[in-house]
N, CA, C and O of each residue as an XYZ file, in Angstrom:
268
protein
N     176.551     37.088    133.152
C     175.554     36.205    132.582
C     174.374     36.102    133.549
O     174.647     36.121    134.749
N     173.100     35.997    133.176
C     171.945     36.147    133.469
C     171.085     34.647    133.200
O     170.916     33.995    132.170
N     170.591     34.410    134.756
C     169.425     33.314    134.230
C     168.212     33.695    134.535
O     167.904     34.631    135.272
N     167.306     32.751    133.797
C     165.603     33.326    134.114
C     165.638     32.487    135.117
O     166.492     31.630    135.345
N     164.058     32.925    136.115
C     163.240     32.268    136.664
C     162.005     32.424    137.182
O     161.852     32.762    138.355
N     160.820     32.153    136.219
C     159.472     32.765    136.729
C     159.104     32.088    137.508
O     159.497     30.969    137.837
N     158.073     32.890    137.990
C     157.143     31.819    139.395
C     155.519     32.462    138.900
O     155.060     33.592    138.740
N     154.963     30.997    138.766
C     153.754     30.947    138.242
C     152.959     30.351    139.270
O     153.503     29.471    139.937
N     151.527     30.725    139.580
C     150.647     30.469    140.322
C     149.445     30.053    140.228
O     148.931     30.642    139.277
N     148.585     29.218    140.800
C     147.620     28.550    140.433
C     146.233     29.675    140.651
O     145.990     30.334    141.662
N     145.319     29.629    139.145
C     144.520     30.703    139.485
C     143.058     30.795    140.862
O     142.389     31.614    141.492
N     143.281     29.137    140.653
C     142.332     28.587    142.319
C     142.683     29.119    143.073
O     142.145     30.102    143.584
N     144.434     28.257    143.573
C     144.535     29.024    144.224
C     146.077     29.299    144.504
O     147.028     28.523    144.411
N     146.036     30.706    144.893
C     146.982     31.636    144.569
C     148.342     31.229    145.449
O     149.435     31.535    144.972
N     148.277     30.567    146.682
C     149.458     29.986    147.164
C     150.140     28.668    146.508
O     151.222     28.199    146.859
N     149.485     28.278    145.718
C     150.409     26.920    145.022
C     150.993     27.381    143.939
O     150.511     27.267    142.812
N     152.207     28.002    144.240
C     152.989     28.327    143.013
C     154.187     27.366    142.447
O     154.879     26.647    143.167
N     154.280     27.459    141.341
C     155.763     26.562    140.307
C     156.995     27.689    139.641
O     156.815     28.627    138.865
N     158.013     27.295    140.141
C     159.230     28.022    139.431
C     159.769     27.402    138.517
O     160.269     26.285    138.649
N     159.718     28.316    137.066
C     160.566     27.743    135.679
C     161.254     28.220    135.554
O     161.088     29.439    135.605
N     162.484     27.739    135.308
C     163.497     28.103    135.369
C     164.357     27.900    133.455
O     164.722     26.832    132.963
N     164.398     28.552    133.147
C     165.088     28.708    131.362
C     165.799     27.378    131.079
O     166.534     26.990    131.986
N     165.738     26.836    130.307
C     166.643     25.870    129.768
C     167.666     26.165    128.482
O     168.589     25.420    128.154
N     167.165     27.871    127.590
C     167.710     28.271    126.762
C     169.198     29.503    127.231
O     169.759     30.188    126.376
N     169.451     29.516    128.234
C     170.386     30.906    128.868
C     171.369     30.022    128.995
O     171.362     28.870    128.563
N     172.368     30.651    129.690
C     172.075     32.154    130.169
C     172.300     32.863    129.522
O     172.937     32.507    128.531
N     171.899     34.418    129.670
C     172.007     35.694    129.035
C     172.987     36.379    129.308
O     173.240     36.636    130.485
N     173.837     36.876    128.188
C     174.903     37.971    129.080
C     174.327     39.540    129.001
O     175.068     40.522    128.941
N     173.197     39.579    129.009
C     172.915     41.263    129.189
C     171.431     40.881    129.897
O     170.654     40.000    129.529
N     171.252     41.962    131.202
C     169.744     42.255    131.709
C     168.787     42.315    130.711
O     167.872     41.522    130.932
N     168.649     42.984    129.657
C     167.578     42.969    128.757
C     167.338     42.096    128.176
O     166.141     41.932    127.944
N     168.388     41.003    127.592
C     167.697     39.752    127.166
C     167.061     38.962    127.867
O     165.963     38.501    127.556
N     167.857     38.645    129.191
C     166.801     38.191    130.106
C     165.803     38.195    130.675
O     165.286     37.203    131.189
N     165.170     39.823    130.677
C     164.023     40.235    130.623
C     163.002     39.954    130.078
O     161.912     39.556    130.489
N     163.529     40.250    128.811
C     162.421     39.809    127.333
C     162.587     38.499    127.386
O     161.433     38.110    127.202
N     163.429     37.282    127.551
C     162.877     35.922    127.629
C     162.109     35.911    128.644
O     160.913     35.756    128.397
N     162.449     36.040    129.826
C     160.865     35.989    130.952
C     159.591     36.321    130.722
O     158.546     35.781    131.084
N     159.845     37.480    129.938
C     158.178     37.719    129.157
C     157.787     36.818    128.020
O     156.589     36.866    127.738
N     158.462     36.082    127.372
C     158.729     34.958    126.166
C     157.995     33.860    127.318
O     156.825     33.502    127.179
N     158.736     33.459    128.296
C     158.481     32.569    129.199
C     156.975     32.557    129.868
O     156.351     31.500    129.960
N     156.453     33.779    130.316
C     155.334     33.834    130.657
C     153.953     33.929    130.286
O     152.901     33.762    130.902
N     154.353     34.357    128.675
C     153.371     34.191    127.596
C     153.215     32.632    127.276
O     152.130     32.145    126.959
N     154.492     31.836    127.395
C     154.081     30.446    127.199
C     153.829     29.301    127.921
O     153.750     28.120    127.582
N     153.674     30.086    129.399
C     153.129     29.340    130.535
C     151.634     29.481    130.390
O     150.855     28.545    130.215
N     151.369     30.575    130.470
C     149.565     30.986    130.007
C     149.036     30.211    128.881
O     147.825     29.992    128.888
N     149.899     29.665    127.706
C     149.526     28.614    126.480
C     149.295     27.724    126.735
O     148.237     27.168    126.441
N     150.540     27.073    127.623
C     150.748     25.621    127.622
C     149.304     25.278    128.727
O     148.441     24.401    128.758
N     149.637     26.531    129.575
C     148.972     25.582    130.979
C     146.785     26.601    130.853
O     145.992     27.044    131.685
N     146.808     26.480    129.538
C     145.128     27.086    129.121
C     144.586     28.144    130.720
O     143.570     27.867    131.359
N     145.496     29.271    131.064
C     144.865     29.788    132.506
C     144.986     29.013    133.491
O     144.969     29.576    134.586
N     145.114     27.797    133.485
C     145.135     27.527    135.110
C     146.313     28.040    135.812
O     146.284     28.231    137.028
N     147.645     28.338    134.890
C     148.351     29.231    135.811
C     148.709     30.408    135.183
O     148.543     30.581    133.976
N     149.306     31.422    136.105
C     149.617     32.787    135.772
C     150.594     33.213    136.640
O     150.821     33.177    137.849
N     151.183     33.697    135.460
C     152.857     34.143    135.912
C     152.536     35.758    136.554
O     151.912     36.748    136.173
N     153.385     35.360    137.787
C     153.211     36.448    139.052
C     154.520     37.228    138.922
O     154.668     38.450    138.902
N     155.482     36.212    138.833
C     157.193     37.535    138.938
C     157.923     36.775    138.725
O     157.728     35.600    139.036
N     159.116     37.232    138.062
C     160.457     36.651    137.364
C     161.334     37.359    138.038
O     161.110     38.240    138.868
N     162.515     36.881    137.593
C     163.531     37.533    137.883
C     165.325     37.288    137.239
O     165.549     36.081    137.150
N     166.026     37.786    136.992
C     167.216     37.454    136.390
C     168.492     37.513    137.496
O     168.833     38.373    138.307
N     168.890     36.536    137.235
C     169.809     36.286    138.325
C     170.993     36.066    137.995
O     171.342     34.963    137.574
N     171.781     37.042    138.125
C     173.506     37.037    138.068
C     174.241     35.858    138.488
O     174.279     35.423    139.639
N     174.869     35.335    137.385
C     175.489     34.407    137.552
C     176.988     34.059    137.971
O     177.834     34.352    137.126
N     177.470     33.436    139.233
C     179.148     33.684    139.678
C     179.863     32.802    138.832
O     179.542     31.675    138.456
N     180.846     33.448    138.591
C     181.691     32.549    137.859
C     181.264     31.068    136.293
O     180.770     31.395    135.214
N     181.485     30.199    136.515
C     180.330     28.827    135.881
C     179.323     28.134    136.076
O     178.889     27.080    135.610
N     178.880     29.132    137.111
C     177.125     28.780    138.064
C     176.112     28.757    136.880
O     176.054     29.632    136.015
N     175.343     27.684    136.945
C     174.375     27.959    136.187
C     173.257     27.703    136.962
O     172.131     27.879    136.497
């Protein structure tokens, strides 16, 4: 199982970044988790009108009942 977590950055300025982390996962295959991060980063750019922009995600294997 797979969780998201993008890290989005302020377009001022580029060191004040925020990590979102999925509330809909986890995923049990790499590719879904993928394609929600891109789901995820298209709706950071909505919500937040450009002031932030998603820099890098990542899916993270989950041990055992870790979420």
């Amino acid at each position: 199982m797979f969780k998201v977590i993008v890290l989005a950055c302020a377009f001022a300025d580029p060191s004040v970044c925020w990590e979102f982390i999925d509330t809909r996962g986890p995923y049990p295959r790499r590719d879904q988790c993928t394609a929600r991060s891109y789901e995820m980063g298209n709706a950071i750019l909505e919500m937040e009108r450009g002031e932030l922009r998603p820099q890098s995600f990542k899916c993270v294997l989950l041990k055992g009942q870790e979420l």
